[in-house]
DOBA-891239 format. One line per 4 residues: number of its first residue (from 1); their letters; for each residue x, y, z of N, C-alpha, C. Coordinates in nm, 2 decimals, m for minus. Example, Ala and Ser with C-alpha at 12.3 -4.5 7.8 and 13.67 -1.06 7.14 Angstrom:
1> as> 1.32/m0.57/0.78/1.23/m0.45/0.78/1.32/m0.33/0.78 ~ 1.28/m0.22/0.71/1.37/m0.11/0.71/1.29/0.00/0.79
//
This chain:
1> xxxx> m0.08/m1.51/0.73/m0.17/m1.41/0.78/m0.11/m1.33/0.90 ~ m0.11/m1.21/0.91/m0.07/m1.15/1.04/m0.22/m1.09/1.09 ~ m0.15/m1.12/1.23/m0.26/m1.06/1.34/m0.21/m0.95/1.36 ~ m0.34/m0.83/1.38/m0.33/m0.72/1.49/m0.44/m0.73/1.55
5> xxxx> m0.43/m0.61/1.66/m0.52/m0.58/1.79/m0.51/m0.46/1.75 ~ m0.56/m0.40/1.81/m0.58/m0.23/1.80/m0.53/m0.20/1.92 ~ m0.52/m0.22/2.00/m0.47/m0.21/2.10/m0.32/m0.13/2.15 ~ m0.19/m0.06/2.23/m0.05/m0.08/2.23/0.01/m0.16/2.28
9> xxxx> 0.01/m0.27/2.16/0.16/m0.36/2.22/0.25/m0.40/2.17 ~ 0.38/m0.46/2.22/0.48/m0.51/2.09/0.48/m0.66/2.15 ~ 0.48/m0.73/2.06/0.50/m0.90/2.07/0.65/m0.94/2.11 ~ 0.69/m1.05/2.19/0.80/m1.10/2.24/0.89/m1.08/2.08
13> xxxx> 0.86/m1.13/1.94/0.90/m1.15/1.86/0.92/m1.00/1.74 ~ 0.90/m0.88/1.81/0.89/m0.79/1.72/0.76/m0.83/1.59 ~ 0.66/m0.84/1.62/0.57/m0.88/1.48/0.54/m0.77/1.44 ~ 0.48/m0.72/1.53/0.37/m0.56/1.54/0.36/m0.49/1.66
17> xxxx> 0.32/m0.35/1.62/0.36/m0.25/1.74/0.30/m0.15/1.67 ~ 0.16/m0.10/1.76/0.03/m0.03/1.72/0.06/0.11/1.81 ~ 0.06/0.25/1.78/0.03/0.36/1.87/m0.13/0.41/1.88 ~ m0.22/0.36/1.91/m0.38/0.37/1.91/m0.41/0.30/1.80
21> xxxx> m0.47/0.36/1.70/m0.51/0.26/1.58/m0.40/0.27/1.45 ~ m0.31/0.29/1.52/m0.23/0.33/1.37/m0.08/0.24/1.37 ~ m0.02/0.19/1.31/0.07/0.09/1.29/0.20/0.15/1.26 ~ 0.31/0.11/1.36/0.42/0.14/1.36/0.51/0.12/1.27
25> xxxx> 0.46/m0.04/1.30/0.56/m0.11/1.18/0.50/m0.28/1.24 ~ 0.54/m0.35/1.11/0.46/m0.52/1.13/0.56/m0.59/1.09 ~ 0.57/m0.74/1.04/0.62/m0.84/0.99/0.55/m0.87/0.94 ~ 0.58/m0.99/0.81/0.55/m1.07/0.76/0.64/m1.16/0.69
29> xxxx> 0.54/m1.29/0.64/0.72/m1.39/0.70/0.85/m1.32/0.61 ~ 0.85/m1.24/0.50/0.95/m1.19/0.43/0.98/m1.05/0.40 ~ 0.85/m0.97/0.48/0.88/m0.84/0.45/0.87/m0.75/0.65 ~ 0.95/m0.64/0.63/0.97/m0.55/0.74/0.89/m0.46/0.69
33> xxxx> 0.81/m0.39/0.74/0.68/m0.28/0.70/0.67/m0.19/0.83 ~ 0.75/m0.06/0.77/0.74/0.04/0.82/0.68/0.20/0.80 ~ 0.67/0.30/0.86/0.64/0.40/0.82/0.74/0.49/0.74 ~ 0.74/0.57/0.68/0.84/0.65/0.61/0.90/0.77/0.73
37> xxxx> 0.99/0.78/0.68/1.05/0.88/0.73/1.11/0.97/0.60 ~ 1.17/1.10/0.67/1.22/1.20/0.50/1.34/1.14/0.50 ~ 1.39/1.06/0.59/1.57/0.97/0.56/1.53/0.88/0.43 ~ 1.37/0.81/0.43/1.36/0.77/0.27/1.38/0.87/0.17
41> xxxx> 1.36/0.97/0.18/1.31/1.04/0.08/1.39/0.99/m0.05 ~ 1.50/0.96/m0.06/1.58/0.93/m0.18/1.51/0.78/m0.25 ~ 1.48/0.73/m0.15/1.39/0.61/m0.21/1.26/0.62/m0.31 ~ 1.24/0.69/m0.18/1.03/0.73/m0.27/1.06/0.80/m0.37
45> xxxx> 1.15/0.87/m0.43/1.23/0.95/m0.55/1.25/0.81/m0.64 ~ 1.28/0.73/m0.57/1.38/0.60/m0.69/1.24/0.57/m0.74 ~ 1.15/0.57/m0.65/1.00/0.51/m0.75/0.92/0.56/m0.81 ~ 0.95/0.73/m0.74/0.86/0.81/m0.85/0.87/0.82/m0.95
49> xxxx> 1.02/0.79/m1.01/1.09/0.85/m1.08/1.18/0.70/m1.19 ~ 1.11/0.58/m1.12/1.10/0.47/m1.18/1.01/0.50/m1.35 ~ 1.05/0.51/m1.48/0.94/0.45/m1.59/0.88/0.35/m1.56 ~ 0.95/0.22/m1.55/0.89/0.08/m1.52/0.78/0.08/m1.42
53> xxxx> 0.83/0.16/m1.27/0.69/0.14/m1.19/0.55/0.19/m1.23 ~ 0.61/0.35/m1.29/0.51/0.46/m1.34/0.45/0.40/m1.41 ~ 0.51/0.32/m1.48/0.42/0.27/m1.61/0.25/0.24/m1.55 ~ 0.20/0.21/m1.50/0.06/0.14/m1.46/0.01/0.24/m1.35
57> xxxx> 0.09/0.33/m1.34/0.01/0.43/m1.14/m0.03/0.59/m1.25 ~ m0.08/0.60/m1.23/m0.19/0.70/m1.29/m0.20/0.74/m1.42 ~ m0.15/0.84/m1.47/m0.15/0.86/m1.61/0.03/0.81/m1.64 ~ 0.14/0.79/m1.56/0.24/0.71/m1.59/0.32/0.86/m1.59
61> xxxx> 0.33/0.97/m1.49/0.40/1.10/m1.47/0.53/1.05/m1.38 ~ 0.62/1.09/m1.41/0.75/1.07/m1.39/0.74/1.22/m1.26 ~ 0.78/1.24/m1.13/0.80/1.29/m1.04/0.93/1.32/m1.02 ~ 0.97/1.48/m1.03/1.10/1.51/m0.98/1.16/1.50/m0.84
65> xxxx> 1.23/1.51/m0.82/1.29/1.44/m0.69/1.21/1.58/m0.55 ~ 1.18/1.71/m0.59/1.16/1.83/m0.50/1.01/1.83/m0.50 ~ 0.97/1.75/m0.64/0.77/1.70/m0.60/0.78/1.58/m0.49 ~ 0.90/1.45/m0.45/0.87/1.35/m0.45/0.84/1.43/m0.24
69> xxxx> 0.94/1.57/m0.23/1.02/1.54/m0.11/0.89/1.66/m0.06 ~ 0.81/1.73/m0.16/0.68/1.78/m0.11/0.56/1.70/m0.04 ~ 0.57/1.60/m0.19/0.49/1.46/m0.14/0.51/1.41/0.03 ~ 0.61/1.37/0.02/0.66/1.33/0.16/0.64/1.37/0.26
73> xxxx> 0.67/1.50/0.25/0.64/1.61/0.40/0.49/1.62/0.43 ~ 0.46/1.61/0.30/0.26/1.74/0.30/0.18/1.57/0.29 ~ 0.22/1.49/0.22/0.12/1.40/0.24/0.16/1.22/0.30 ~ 0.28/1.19/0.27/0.28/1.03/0.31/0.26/1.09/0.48
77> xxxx> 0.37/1.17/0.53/0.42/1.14/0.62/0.30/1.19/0.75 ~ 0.22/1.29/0.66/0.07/1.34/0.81/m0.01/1.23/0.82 ~ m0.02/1.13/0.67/m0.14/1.06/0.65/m0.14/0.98/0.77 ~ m0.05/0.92/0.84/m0.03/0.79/0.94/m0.11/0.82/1.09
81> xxxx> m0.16/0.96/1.07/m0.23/0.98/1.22/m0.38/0.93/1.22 ~ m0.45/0.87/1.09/m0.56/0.82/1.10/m0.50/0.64/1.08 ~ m0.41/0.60/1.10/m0.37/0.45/1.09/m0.37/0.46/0.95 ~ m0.41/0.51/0.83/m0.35/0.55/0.74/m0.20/0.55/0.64
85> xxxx> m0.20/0.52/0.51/m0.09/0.56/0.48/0.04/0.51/0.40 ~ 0.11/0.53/0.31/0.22/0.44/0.24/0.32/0.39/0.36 ~ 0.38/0.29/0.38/0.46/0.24/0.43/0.54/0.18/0.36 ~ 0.67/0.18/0.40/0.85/0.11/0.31/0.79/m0.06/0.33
89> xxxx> 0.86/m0.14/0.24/0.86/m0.26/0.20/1.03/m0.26/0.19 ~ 1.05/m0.38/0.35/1.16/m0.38/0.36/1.18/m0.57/0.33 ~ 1.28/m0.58/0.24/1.33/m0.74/0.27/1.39/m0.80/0.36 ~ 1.32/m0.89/0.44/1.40/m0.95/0.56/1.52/m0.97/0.49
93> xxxx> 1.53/m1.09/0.43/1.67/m1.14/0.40/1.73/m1.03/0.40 ~ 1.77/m0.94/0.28/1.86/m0.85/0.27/1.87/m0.68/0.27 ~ 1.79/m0.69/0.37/1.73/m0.52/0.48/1.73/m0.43/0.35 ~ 1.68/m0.46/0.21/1.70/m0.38/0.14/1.52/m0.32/0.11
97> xxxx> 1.51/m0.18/0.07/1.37/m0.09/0.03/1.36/m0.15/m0.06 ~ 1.24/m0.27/m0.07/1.21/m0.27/m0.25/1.04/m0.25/m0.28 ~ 0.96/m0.17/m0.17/0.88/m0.08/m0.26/0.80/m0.03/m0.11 ~ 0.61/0.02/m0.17/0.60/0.04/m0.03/0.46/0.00/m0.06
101> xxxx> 0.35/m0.02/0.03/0.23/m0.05/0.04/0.16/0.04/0.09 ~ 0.03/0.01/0.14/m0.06/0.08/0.26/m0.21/0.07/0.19 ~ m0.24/0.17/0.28/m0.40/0.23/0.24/m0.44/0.35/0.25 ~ m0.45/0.37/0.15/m0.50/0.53/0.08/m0.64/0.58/0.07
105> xxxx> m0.67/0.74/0.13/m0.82/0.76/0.10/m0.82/0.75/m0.06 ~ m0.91/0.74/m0.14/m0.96/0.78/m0.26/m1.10/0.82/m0.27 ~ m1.15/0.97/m0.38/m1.26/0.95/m0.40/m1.28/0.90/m0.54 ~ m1.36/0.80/m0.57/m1.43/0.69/m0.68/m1.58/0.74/m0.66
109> xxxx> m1.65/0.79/m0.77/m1.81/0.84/m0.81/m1.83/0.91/m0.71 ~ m1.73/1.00/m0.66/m1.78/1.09/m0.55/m1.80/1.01/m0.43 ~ m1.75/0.90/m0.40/m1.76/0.89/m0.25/m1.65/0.78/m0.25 ~ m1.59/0.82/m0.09/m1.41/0.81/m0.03/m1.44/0.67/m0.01
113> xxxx> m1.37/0.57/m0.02/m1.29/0.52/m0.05/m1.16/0.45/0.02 ~ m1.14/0.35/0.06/m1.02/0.30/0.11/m0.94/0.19/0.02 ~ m0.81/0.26/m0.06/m0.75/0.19/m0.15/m0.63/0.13/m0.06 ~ m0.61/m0.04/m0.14/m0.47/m0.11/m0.06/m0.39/m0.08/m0.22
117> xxxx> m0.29/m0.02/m0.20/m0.17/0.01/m0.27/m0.06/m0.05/m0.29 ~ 0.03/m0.07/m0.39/0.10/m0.14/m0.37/0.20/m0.13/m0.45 ~ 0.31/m0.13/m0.46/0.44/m0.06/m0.62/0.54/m0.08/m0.51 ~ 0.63/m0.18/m0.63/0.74/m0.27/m0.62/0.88/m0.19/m0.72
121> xxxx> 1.00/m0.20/m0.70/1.14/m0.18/m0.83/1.10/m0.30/m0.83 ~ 1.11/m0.26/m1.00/1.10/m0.40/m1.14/1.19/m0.55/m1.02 ~ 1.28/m0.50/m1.01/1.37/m0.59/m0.98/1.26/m0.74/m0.86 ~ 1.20/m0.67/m0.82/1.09/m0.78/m0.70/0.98/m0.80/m0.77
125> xxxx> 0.95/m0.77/m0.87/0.83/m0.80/m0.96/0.82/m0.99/m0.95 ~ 0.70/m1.04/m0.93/0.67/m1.21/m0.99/0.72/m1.26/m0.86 ~ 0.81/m1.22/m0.75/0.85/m1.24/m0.66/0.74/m1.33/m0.55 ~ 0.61/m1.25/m0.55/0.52/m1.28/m0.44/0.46/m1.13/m0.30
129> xxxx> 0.60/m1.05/m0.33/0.61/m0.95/m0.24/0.47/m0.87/m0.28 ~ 0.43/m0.85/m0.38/0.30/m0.76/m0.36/0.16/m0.83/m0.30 ~ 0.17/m0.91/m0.33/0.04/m1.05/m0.27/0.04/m1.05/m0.14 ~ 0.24/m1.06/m0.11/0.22/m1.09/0.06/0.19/m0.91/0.17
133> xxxx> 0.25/m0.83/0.08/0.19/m0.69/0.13/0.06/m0.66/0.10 ~ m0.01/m0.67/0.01/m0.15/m0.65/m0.02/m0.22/m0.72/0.12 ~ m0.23/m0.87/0.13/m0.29/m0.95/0.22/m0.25/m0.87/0.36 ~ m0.12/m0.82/0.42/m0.14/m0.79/0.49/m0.24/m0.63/0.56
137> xxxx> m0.21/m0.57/0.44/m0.28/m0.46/0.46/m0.41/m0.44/0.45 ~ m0.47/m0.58/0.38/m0.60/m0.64/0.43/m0.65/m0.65/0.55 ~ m0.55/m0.73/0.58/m0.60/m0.77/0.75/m0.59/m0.71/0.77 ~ m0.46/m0.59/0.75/m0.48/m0.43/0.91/m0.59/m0.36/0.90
141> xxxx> m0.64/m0.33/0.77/m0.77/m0.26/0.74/m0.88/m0.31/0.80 ~ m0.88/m0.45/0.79/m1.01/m0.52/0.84/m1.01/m0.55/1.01 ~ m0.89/m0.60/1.05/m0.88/m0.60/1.20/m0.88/m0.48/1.30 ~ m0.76/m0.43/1.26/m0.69/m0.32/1.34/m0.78/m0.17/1.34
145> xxxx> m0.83/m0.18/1.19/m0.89/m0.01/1.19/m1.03/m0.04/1.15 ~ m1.09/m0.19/1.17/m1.22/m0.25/1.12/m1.30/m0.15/1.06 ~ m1.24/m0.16/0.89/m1.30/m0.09/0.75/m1.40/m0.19/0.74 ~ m1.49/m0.14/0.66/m1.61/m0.27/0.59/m1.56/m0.27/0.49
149> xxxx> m1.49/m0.21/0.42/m1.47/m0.26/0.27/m1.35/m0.21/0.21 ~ m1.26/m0.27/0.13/m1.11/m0.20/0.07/m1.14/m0.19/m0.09 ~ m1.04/m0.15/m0.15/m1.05/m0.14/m0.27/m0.92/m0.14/m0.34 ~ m0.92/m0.16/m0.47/m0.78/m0.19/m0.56/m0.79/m0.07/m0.65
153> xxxx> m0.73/0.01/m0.70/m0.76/0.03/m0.83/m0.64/0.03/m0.96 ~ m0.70/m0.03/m1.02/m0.61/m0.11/m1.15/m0.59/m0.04/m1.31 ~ m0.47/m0.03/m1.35/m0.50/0.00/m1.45/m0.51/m0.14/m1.57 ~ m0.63/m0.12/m1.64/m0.67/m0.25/m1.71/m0.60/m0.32/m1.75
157> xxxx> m0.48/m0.25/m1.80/m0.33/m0.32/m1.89/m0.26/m0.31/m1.77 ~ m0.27/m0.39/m1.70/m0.18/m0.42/m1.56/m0.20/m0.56/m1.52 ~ m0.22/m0.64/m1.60/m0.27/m0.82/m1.53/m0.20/m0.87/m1.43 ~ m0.09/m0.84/m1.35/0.00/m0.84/m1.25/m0.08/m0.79/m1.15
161> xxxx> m0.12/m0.66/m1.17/m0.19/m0.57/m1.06/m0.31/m0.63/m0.99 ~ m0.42/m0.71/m1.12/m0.52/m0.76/m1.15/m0.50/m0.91/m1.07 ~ m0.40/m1.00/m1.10/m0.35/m1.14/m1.05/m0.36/m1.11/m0.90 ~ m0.27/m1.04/m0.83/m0.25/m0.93/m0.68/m0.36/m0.91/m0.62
165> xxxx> m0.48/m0.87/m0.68/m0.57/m0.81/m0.62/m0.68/m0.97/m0.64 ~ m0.65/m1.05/m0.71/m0.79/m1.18/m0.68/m0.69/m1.29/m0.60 ~ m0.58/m1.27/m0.58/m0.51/m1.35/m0.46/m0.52/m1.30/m0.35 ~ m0.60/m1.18/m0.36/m0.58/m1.12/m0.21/m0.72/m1.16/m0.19
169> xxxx> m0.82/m1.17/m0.25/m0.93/m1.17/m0.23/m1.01/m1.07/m0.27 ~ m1.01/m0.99/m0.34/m1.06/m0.86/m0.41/m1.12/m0.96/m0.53 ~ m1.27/m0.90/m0.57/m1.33/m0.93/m0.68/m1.35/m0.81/m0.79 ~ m1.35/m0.86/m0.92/m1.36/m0.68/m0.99/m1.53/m0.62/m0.95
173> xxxx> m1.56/m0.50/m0.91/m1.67/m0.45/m0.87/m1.71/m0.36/m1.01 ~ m1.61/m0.28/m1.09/m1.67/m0.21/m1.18/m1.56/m0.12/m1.24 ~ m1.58/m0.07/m1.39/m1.49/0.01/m1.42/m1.51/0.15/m1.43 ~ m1.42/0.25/m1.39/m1.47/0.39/m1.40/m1.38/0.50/m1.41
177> xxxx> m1.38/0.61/m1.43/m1.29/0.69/m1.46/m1.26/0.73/m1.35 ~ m1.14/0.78/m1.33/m1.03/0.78/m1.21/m0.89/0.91/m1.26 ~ m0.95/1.02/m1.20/m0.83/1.14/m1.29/m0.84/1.14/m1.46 ~ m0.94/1.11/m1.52/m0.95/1.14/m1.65/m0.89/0.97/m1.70
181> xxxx> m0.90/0.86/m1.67/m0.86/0.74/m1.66/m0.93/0.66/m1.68 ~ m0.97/0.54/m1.74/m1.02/0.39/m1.72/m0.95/0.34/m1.60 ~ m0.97/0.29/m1.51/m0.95/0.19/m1.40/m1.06/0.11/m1.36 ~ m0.97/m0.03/m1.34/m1.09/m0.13/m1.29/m1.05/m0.12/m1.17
185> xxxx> m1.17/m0.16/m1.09/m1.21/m0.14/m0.89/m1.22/m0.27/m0.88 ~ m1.18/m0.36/m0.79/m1.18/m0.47/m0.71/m1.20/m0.40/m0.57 ~ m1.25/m0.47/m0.53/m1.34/m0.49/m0.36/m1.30/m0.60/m0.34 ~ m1.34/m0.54/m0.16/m1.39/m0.67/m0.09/m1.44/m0.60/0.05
189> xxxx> m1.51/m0.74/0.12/m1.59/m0.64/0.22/m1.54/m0.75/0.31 ~ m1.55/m0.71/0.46/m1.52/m0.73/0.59/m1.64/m0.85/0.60 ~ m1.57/m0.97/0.68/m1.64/m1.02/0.71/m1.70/m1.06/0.86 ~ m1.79/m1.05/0.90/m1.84/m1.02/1.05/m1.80/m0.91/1.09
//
């Protein structure tokens, strides 16, 4: 589990390091979790632009590298001023990008929504790495930016995605169309 405060501080150990309510960058025991910068931009390209990852993230639209670098500027990169936002998935051991997480607005039956996200290269799949990013981005939701309630949204033929979200503690809430989509919703709510 990682701890945050909401608070600005950085720990003797580099763990976490908050600017008001919004997260610089954290640890966890195997991953480096930071914000993007457009120096990724070639990365978030390798995933948009992944089949394998696409496979299960919305209708499965393959993104050209000049949509990935619009994306970047106009939305990952403003989103972080509400604590907000996709963050890189870095591996300690071998300082390499192998995907990114966060928390996303979404609107679901007309009302917003806080989705924990999560998309790995094939190559870290079964790994553990989405379980241990999901959980943390639990706790920051629930600690740091105290949400009452998070959400998953899954596509049904995704049982990986589905495994991810009841190890984190998400239960399935309901299924519903999502961009012209079947998606199943897992929740969970804050406790105290």
């Amino acid at each position: 589990m990682v701890t945050f405060s909401i608070y600005p501080k950085h720990d003797r150990v580099g763990k976490y390091k908050f600017v008001g309510r919004s997260v610089e960058m954290f640890h966890t025991d195997r991953l480096q979790v930071r914000k993007y910068t457009m120096d990724d931009l070639q990365f978030y390209a390798s995933l948009w632009g992944n089949e394998k990852v696409m496979r299960y993230i919305g209708n499965g639209t393959l993104k050209t590298y000049m949509q990935c670098k619009k994306s970047l500027e106009e939305w990952v990169i403003p989103s972080y001023k509400n604590g907000l936002g996709l963050f890189v998935l870095i591996e300690k051991e071998t300082r390499i990008r192998i995907g990114h997480a966060g928390l996303v607005k979404q609107q679901i039956d007309g009302k917003e929504e806080i989705e924990i996200g999560y998309w790995l290269l094939p190559q870290y799949w079964g790994k553990g790495y989405a379980k241990e990013a999901a959980a943390a981005f639990r706790d920051y939701g629930f600690q740091a930016l105290r949400m009452n309630k998070l959400i998953s949204l899954i596509n049904p033929d995704h049982p990986a995605s589905i495994f991810v979200a009841r190890k984190t503690g998400l239960s399935y809430e309901k299924t519903t169309s999502f961009h012209g989509m079947d998606v199943l919703v897992y929740s969970i709510k804050r406790v105290g």
